[in-house]
C-alpha positions in Angstrom: 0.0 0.0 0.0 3.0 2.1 0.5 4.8 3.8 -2.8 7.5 6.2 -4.2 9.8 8.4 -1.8 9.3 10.1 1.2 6.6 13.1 0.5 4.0 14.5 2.6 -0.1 13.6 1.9 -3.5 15.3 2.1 -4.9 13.2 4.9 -8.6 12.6 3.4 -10.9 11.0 5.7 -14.2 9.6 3.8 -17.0 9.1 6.0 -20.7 8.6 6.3 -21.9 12.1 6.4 -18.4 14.2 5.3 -14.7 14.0 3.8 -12.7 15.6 6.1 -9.2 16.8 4.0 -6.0 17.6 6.2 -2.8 18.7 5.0 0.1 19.7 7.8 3.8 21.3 7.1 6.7 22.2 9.1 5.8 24.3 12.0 8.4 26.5 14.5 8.0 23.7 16.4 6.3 20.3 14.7 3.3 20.7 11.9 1.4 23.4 11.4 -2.0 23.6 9.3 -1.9 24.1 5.9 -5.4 23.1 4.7 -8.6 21.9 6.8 -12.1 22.1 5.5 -15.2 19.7 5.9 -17.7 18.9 3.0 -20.6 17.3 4.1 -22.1 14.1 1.9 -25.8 13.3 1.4 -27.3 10.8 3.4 -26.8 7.3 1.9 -23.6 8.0 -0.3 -21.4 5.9 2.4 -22.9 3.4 4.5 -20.8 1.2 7.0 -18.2 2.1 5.3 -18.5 0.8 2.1 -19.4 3.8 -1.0 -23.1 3.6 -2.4 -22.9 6.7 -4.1 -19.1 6.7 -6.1 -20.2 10.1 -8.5 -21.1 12.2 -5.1 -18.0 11.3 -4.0 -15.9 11.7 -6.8 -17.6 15.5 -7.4 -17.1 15.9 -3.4 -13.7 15.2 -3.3 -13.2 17.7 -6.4 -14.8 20.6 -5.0 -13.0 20.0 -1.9 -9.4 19.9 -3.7 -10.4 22.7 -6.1 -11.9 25.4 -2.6 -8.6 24.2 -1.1 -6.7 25.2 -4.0 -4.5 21.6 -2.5 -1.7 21.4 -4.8 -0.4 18.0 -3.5 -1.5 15.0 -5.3 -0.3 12.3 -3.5 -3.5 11.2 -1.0 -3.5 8.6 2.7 -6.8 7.5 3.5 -8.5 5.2 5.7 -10.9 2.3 6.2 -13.5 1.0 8.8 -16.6 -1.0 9.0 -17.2 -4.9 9.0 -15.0 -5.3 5.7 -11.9 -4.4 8.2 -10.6 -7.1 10.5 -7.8 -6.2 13.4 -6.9 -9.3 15.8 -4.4 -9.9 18.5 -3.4 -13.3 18.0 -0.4 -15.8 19.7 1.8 -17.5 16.7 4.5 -19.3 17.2 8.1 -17.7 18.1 8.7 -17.0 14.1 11.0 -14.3 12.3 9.9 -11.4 10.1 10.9 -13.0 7.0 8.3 -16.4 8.0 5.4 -14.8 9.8 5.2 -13.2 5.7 5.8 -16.2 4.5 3.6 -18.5 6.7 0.5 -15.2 7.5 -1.9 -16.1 4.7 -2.5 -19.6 6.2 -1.8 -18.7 9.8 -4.7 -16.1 9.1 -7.5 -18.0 7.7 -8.7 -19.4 11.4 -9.4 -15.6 12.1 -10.8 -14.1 9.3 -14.4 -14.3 8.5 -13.9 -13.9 4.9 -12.0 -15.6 1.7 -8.5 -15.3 2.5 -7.9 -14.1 -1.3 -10.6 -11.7 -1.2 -8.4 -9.5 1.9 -5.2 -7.5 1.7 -3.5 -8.5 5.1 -1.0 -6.8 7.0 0.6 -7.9 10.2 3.0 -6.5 12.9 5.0 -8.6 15.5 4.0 -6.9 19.0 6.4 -8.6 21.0 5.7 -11.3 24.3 4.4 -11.1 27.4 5.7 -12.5 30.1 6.5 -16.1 30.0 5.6 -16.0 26.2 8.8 -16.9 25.1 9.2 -20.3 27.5 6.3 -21.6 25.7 7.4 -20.1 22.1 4.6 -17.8 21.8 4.7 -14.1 20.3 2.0 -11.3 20.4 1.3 -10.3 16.8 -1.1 -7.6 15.4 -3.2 -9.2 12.7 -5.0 -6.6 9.8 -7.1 -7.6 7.1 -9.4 -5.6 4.6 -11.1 -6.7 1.7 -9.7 -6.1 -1.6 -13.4 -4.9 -3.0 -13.2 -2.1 -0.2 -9.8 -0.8 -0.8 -10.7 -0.6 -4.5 -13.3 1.4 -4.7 -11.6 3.8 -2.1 -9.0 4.0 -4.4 -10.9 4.5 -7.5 -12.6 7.7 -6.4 -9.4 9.5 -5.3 -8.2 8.3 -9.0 -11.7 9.4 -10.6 -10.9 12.8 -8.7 -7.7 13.5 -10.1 -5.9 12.0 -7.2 -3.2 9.3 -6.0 -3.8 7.1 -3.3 0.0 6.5 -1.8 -1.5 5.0 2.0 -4.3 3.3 3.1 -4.6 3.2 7.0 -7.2 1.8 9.3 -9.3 4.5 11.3 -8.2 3.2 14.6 -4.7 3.7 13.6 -5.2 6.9 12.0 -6.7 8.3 15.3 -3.7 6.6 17.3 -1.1 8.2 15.3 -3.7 11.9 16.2 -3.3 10.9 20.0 0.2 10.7 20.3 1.4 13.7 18.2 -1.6 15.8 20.4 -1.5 14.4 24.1 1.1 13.5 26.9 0.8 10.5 28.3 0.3 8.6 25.6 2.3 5.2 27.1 0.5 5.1 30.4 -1.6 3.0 31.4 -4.7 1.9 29.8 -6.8 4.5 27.6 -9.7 4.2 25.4 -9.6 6.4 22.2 -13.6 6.2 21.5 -14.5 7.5 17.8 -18.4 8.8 16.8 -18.9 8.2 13.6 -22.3 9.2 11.2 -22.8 5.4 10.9 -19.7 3.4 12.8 -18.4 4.5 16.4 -14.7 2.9 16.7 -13.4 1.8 20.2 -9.7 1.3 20.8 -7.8 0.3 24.0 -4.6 1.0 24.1 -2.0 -0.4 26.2 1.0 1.8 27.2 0.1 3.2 23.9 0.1 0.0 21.9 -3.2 -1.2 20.7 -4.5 -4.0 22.4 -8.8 -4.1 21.2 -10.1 -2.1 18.4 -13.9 -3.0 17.6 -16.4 -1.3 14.8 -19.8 -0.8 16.3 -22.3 -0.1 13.6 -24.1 2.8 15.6 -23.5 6.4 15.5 -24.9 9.6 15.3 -27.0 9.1 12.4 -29.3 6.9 14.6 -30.1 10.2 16.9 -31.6 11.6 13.7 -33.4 8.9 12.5 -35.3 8.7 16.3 -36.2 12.3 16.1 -37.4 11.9 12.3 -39.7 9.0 13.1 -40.8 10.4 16.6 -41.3 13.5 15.9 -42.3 13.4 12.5 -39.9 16.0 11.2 -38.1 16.1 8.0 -34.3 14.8 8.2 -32.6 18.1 7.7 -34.8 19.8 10.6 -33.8 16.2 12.9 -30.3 17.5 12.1 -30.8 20.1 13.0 -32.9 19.3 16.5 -30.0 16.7 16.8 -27.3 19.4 17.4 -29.3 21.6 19.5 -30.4 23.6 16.8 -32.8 26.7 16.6 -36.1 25.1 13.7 -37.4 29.5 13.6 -40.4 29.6 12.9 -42.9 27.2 13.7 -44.0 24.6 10.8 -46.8 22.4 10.6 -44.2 19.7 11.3 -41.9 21.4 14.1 -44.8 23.4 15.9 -45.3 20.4 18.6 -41.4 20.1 18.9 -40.5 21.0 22.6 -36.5 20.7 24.5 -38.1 18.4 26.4 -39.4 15.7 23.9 -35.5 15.7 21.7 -33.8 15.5 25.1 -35.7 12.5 26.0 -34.6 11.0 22.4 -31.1 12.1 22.5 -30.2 10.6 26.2 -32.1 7.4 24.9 -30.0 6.9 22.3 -26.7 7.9 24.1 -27.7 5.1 27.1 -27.9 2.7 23.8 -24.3 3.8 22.7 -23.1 4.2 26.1 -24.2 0.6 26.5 -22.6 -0.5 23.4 -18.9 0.4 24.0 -19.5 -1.0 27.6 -20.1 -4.2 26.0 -16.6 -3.7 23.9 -14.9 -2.6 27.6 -16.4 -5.9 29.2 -14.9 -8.1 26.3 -11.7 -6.3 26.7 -11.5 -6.8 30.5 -12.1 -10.8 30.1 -9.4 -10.7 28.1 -6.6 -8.8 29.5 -5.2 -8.4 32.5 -4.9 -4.8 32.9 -6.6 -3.6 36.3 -8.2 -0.7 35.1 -9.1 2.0 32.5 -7.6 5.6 33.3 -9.4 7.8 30.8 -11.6 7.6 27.9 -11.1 9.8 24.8 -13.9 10.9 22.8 -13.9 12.2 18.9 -15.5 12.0 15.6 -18.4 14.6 14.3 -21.2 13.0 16.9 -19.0 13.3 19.9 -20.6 16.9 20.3 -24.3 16.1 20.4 -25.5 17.1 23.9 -25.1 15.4 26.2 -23.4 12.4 24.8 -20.5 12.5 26.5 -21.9 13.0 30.0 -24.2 9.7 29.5 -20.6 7.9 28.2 -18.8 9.2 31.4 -21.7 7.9 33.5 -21.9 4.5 32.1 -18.3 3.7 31.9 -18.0 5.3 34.9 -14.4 6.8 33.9 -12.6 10.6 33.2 -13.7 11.1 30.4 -12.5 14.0 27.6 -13.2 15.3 24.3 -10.4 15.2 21.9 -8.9 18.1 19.7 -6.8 17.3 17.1 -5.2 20.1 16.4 -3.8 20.5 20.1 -0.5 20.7 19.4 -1.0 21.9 15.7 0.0 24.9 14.8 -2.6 27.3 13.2 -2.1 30.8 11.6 -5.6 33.2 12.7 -5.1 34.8 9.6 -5.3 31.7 7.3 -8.3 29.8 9.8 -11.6 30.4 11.7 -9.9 29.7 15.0 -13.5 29.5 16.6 -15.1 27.7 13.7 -11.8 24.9 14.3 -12.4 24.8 17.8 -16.3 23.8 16.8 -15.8 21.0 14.5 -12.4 20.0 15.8 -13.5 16.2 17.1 -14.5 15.4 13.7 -10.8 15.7 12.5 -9.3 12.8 14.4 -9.0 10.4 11.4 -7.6 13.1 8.9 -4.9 15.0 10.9 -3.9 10.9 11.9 -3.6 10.5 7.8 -1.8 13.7 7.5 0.7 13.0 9.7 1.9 10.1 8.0 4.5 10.3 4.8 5.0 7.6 1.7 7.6 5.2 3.1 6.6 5.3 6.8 5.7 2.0 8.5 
């Protein structure tokens, strides 16, 4: 997946409801922004990852570039959903050179899929304790199907593009947390990514990932409560969604009170709350960590109302909503500052892509 020399990308995140496009340089004192901008997508275009839609995109992706005025060609992006697959599994004590020789057999007892319909990747983690007495090592197993990468690909090519990296969102939003945060090898933290469509948890483990799961829930589900509650139209259940002022009353919106969207939003959250609880209870049976120290929370749904607060209660950890752009630099006179600040979460996966560079492992 990895071509050419060393040269910077546009990170270009494709999600459910947006494309986020990132693009860092050298700062005074690490990166600074260069270009940010979101451009939203029409509901439907991108579901659980996969594209519906490819000539939205394609047309997206263009007007992005083209408001941008991006000059760089070369393009990282990422993928997520149930056509992505990341395992830690025990193999035998094994060198570089077999585990890629021996991984597309050792990998077909943990993939759901036809071992020749997935592009597989896979890093040796190390051993735990007493590992090596029993010739065991810890390796990080990825695998995405070969249908999804393709058509990723084809729209960045369809757009004038070229695709140099394809990442996995959990990583993406890894690579964001340590460039942003101290801390980043202590303990146990959970990097917690709100999605349109797909929420992402990750647990990392003195900052190595240790459980990454795809939940097929996000914030698109607050809006299709409010729609079929409330009997609004989806734009004005966006728009209730985010707190949002309707004006004027409407034969539709005239019955819609606080009360009645606060009641759907916190049911919805409990549902997600309870959701990455479940994904916290399967990591705890399997690890034998003691505790979690903080959660992390980002992506575009991360700032509905009280979401967070219903998270924090459930999982009954600090909890913390991520920006991005926290040790970024970013000129006033090129950016919104406040406008950043706003939609900041949402970035996670893109700054992640931007910060990597053709040739990196």
């Amino acid at each position: 997946m990895l071509f050419n020399k060393n040269k910077d990308v546009i990170g270009l995140d494709i999600g459910s409801s947006s494309i986020k496009l990132v693009e860092l340089a050298a700062g005074k004192n690490g990166y600074r922004l260069k270009h940010f901008r979101i451009m939203p997508l029409p509901p439907e275009a991108i579901v659980d990852g996969s594209i519906m839609d490819s000539g939205v995109v394609v047309d997206s992706i263009r007007e992005l570039i083209s408001l941008e005025e991006v000059k760089t060609k070369n393009v990282a992006i990422s993928v997520c959903g149930h056509s992505v697959i990341v395992k830690k599994i025990k193999l035998p004590l094994m060198t570089e050179d077999e585990l890629e020789e021996s991984i597309q057999w050792e990998a077909e007892q943990y993939i759901p899929f036809d071992i020749s319909d997935v592009n597989l990747d896979v890093e040796i983690l190390g051993m735990d304790e007493g590992e090596e007495d029993v010739g065991e090592m810890e390796v990080l197993l990825v695998a995405a199907k070969k249908d999804m990468i393709h058509d990723h690909t084809s729209v960045l090519e369809e757009a004038g593009l070229k695709p140099q990296i394809v990442d996995i969102d959990a990583f993406c939003i890894e690579n964001m947390f340590e460039e942003n945060y101290s801390g980043f090898n202590e303990g146990v933290v959970v990097l917690v990514n709100i999605g349109s469509n797909i929420t992402n948890v990750n647990v990392l483990e003195g900052g190595v990932s240790a459980f990454t799961r795809d939940i097929s829930i996000g914030g698109s589900q607050f809006t299709e409560e409010i729609q079929k509650q409330l009997n609004v139209s989806y734009d004005e259940a966006e728009a209730l969604k985010i707190g949002g002022d309707l004006g004027a009353p409407t034969e539709t919106t005239e019955a819609v009170i606080p009360q009645e969207v606060g009641s759907i939003i916190r049911s919805v959250s409990e549902g997600i709350a309870a959701e990455i609880q479940r994904s916290l209870d399967f990591y705890s049976a399997t690890s034998n960590e003691e505790k979690i120290n903080k959660l992390y929370l980002m992506g575009g749904s991360s700032r509905i109302p009280g979401l967070p607060a219903v998270i924090e209660g459930k999982i009954g950890v600090p909890s913390e909503i991520v920006n991005p752009f926290n040790n970024i630099e970013i000129d006033e006179r090129d950016f919104n500052i406040s406008h950043i600040s706003e939609v900041a979460p949402a970035a996670a996966v893109a700054v992640g892509l931007a910060l990597r560079k053709i040739g990196d492992s």
